[in-house]
matplotlib code that plots the C-alpha trace (Angstrom):
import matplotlib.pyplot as plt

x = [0.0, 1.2, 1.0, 0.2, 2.1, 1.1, 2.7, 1.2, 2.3, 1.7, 2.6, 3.7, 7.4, 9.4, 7.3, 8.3, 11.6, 11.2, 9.0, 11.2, 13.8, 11.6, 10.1, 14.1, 15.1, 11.8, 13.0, 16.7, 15.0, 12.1, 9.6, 6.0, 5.0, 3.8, 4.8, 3.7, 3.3, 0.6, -0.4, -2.4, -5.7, -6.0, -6.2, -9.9, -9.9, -6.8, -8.2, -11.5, -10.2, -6.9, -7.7, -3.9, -2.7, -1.0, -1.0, 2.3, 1.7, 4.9, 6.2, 4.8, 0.9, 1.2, -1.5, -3.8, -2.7, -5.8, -8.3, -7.4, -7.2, -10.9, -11.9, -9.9, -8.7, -11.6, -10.8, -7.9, -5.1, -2.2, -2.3, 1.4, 3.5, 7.0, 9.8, 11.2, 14.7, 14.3, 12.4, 15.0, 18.2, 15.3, 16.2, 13.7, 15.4, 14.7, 10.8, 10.5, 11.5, 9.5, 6.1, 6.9, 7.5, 4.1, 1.9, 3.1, 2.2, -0.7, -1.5, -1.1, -3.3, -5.8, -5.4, -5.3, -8.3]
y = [0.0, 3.4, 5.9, 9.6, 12.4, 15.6, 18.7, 22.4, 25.7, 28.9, 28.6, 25.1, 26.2, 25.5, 22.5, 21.4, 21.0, 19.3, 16.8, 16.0, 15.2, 13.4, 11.4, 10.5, 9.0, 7.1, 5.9, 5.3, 3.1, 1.5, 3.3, 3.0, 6.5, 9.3, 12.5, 15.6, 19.4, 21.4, 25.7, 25.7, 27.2, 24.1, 21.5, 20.9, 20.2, 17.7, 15.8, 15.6, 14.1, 12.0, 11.2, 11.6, 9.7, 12.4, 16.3, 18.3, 22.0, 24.0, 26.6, 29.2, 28.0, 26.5, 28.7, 26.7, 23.7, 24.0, 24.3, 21.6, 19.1, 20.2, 19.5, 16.5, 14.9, 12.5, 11.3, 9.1, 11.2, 12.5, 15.9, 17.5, 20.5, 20.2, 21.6, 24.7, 23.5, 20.8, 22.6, 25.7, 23.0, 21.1, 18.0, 15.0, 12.7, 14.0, 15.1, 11.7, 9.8, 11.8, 11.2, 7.3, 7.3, 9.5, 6.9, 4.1, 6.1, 6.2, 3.0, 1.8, 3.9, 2.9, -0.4, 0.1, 1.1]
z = [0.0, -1.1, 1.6, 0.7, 1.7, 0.7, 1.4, 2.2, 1.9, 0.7, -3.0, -3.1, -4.3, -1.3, -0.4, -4.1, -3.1, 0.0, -1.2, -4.4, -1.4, 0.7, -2.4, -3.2, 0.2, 0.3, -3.2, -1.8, 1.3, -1.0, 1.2, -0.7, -0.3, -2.9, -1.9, -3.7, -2.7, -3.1, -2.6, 1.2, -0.8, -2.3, 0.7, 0.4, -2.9, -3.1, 0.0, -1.5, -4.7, -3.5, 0.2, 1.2, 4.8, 5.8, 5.7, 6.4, 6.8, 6.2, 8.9, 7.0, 7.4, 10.7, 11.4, 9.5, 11.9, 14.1, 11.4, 9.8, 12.2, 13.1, 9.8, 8.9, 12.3, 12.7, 9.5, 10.4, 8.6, 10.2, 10.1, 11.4, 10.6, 9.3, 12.3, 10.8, 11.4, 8.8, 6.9, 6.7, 6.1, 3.6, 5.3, 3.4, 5.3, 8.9, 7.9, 5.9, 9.3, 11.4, 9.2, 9.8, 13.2, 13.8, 11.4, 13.4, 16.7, 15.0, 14.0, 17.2, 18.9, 16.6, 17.6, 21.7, 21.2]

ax = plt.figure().add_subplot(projection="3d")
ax.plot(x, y, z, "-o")
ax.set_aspect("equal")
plt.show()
């Protein structure tokens, strides 16, 4: 199964980057993830029509952080925001790691309960 990870910010540029780095050490590890970036005005719409597992807010719309999770947390995705460290020194590697560590925290919440 191919895990979604799609990637917000304000234009999608920077995010671009980030998840072209992310989507190569995934690649590198034979990870099964998609990851793909995206402008933050179009969240709704890309859930609605690709139902990504996981949403990554950049730094820069970690405002949006609350709103989001109170629209889509009940929904099962993991909704997180990228650290701005990594994000700064576009480290895929440390974000990609993080994302899999925080589904499998996740998945076995799900099942405790």
């Amino acid at each position: 199964m191919i895990r979604k990870i799609y990637l917000f910010c304000n234009a999608g540029m920077s995010t671009s980057l980030m998840a072209s780095k992310m989507q190569k050490v995934a690649d590198d590890h034979k990870i099964p993830v998609e990851v793909k970036a995206f402008p933050d005005g179009q969240i709704d719409k890309i859930v609605a029509e690709s139902n990504p597992d996981v949403i990554l807010l950049g730094p820069q719309v970690k405002y949006l952080y609350e709103k989001i999770t109170d629209k889509y947390g009940d929904s099962g995705k993991l909704i997180d925001v990228i650290d701005q460290e990594d994000y700064g020194s576009m480290n895929g590697e440390r974000v990609l790691k993080q994302v899999l560590v925080n589904l499998k925290k996740q998945e076995s919440e799900k099942k405790g309960k």
